[in-house]
DRENLUMTOR-135176 format. One record per atom (N, C-alpha, C, O): z, x, y. Coordinates in nm, 4 decimals. Atoms other than C-alpha are relative to their C-alpha. Layout:
<pts>
       c3       c1       c2
        Z        X        Y
...
</pts>
This chain:
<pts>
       c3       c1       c2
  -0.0797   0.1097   0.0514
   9.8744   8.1182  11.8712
  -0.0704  -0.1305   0.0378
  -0.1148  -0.1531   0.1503
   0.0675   0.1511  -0.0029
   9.7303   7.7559  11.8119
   0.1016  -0.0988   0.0024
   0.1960  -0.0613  -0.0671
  -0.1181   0.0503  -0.0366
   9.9696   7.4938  11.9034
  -0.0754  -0.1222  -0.1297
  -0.1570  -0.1630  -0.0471
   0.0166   0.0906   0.1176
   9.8561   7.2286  11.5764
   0.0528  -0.1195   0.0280
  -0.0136  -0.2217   0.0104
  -0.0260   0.1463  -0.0596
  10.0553   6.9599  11.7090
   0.0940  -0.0600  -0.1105
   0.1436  -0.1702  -0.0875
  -0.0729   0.0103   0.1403
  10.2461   6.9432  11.3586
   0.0594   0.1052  -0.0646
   0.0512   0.2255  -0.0396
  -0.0837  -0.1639   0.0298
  10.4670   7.1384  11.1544
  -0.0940   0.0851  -0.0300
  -0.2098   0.0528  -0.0563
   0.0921  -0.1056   0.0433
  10.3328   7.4643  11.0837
  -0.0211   0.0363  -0.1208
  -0.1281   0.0716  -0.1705
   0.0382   0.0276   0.1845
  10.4223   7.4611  10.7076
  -0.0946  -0.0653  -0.0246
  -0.1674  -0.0078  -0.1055
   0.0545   0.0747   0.0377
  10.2119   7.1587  10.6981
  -0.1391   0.0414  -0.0238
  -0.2090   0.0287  -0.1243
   0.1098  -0.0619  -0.0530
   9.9388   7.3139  10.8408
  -0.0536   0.1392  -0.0884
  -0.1701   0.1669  -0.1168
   0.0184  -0.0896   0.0630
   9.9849   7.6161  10.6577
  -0.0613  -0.0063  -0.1611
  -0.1620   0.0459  -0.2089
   0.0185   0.0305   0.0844
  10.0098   7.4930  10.3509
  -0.1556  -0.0731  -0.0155
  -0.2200  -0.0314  -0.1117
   0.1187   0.1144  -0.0139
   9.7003   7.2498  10.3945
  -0.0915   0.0946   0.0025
  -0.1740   0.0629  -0.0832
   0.0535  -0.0460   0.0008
   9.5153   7.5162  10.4606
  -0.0442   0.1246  -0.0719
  -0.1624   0.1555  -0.0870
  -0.0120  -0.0339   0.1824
   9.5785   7.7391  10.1661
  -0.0702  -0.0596  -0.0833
  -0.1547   0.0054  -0.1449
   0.0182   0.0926   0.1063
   9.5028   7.4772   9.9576
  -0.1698   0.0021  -0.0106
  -0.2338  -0.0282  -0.1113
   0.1534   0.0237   0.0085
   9.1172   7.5046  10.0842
  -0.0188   0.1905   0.0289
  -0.1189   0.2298   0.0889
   0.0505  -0.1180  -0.0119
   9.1432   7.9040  10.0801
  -0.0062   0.0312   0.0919
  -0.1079   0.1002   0.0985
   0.0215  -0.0498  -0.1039
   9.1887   7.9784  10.4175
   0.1598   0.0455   0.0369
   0.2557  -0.0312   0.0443
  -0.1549  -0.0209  -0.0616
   9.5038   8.1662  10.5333
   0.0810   0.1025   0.1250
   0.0857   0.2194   0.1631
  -0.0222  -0.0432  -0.1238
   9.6608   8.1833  10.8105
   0.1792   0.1120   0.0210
   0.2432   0.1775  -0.0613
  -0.0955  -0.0530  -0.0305
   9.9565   8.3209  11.0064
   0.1264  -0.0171  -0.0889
   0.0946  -0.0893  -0.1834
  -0.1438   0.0603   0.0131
  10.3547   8.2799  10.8965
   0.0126  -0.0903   0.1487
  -0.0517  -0.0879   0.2537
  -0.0569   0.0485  -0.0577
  10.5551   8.0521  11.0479
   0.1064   0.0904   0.1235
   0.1741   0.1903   0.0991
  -0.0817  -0.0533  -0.1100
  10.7317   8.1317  11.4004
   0.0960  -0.1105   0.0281
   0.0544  -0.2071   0.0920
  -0.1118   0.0707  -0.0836
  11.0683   7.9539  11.4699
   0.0268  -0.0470   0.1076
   0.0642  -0.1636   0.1209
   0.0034   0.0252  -0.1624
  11.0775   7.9630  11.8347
  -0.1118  -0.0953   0.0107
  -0.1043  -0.1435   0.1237
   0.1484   0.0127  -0.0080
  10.6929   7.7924  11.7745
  -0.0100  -0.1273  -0.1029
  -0.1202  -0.1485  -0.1535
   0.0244   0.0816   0.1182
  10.7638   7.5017  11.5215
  -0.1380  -0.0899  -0.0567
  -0.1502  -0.1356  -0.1703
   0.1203   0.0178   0.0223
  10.4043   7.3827  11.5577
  -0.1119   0.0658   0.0463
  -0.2197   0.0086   0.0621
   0.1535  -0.1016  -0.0272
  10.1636   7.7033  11.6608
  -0.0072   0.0468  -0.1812
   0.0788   0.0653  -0.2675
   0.0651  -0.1553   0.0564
   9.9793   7.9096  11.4256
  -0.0615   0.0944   0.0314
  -0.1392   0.1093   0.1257
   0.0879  -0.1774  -0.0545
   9.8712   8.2707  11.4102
  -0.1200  -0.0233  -0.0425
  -0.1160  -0.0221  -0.1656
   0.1367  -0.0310   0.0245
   9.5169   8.2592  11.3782
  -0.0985   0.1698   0.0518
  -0.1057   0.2137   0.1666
   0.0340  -0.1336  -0.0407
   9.3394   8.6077  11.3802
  -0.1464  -0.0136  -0.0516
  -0.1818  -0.0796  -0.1493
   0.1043  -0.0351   0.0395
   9.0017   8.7110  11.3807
  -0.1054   0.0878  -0.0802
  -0.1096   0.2107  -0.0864
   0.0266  -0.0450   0.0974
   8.7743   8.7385  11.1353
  -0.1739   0.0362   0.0155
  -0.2312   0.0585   0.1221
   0.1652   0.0056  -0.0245
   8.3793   8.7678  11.0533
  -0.0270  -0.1179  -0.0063
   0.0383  -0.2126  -0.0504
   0.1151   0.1573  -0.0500
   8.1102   8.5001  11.1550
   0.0458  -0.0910  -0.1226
   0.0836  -0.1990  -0.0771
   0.0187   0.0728   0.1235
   8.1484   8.3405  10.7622
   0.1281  -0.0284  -0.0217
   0.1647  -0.1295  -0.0816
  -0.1620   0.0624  -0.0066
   8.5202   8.3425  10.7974
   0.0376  -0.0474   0.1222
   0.1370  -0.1197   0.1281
  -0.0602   0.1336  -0.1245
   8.5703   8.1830  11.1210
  -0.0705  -0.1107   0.0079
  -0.0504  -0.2038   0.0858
   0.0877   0.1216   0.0673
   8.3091   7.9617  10.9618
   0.0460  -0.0940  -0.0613
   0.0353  -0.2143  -0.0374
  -0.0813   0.0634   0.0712
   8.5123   7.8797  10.7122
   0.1234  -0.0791   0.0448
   0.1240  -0.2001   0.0223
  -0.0675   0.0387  -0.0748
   8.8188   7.8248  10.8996
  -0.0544  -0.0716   0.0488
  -0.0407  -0.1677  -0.0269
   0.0478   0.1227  -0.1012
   8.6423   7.5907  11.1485
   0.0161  -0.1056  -0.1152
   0.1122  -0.1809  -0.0995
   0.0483   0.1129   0.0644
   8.5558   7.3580  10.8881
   0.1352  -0.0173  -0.0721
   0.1838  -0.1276  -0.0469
  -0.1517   0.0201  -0.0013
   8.9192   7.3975  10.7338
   0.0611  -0.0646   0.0779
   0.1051  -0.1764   0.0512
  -0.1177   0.0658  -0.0526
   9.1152   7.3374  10.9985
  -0.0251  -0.1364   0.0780
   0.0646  -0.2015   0.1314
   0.0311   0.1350  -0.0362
   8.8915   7.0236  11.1113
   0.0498  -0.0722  -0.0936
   0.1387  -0.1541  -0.0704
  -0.0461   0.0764   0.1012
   8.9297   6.8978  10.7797
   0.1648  -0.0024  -0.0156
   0.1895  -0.1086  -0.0728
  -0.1669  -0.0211   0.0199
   9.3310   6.9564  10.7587
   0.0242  -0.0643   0.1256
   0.1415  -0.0989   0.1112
  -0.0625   0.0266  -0.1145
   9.3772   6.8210  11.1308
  -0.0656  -0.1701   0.0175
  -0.0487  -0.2361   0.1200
   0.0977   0.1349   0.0437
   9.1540   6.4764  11.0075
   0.0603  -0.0628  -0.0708
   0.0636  -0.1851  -0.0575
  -0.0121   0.0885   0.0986
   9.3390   6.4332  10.6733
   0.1471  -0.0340   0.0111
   0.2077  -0.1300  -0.0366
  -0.1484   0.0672   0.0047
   9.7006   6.4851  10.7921
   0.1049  -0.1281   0.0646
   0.1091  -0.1787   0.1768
  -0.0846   0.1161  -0.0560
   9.9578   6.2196  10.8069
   0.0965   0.0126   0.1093
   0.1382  -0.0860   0.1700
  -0.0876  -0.0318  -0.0698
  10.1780   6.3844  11.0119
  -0.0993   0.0042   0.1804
  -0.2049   0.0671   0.1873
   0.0495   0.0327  -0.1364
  10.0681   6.3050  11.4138
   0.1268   0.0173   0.1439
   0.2365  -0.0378   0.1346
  -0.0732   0.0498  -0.0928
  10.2448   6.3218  11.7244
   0.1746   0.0936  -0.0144
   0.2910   0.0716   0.0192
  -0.2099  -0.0615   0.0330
  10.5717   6.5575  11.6246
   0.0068   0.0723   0.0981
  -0.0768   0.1353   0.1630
  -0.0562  -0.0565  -0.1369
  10.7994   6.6649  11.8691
   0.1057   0.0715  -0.1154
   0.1416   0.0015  -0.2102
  -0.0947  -0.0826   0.0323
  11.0421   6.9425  11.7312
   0.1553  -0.0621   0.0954
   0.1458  -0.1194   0.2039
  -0.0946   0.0218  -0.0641
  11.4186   6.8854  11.8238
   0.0390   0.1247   0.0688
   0.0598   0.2281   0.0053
  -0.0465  -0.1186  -0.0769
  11.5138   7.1217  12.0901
   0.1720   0.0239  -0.0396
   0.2600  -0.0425  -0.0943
  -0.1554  -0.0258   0.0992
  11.8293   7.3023  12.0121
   0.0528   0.0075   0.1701
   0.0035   0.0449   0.2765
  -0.1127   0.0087  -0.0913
  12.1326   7.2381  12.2238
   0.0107   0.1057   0.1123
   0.0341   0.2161   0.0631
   0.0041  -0.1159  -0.0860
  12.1282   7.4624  12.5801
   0.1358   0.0687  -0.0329
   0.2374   0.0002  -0.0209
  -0.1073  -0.0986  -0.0457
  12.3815   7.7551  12.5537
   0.0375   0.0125   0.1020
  -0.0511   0.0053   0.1871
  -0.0537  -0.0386  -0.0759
  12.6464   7.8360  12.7954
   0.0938   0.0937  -0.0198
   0.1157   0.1425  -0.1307
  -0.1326  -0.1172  -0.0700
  12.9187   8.0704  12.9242
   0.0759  -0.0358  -0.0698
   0.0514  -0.1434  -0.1244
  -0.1582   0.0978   0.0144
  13.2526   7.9908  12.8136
   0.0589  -0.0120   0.1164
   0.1757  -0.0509   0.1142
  -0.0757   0.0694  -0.1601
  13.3335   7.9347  13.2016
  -0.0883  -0.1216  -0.0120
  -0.0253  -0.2055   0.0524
   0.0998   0.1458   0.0153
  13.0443   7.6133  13.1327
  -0.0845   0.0418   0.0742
  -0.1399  -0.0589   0.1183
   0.1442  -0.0255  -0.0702
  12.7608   7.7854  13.3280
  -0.0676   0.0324  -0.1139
  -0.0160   0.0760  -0.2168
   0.1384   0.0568   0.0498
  12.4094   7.7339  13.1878
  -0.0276   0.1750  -0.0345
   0.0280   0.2705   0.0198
   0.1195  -0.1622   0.0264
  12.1625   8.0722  13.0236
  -0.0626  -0.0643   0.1219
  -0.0341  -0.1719   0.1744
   0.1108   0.0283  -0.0831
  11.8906   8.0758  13.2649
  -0.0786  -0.0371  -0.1082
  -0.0611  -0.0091  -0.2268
   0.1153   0.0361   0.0591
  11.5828   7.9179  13.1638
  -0.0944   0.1263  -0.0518
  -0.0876   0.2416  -0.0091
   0.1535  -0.1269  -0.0050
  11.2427   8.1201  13.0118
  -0.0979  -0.0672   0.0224
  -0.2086  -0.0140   0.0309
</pts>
């Protein structure tokens, strides 16, 4: 998993667009992708993809909204992961 720093649609999509394709989207993960390995000429490709897609997008700096902590119905907290 590659943490992109932006949504992962964005990313996804963007990178489609130049023939390179990656993972689905993970929920828990709103800005990784799955990247998996390929041969020398396709992680070739990719490189030069995802420089170019991480150069041209507008999107910078996103923070996902964390979702509200769950509790008990006595008001104690989940534990953390």
């Amino acid at each position: 998993m590659l943490d992109a720093k932006r949504p992962t649609k964005e990313v996804i999509d963007a990178m489609a667009a130049r023939n390179v394709y990656i993972g689905r989207p993970w929920p828990v993960w709103p800005t990784h992708v799955r990247i998996t390995v390929g041969s020398q000429p396709e992680m070739q490709a990719f490189q030069e993809a995802f420089q170019a897609v991480m150069k041209s997008s507008s999107t910078t700096g996103f923070v996902p909204s964390l979702p509200k902590r769950r509790s008990y119905p006595d008001g104690q907290s989940w534990p953390s992961v």
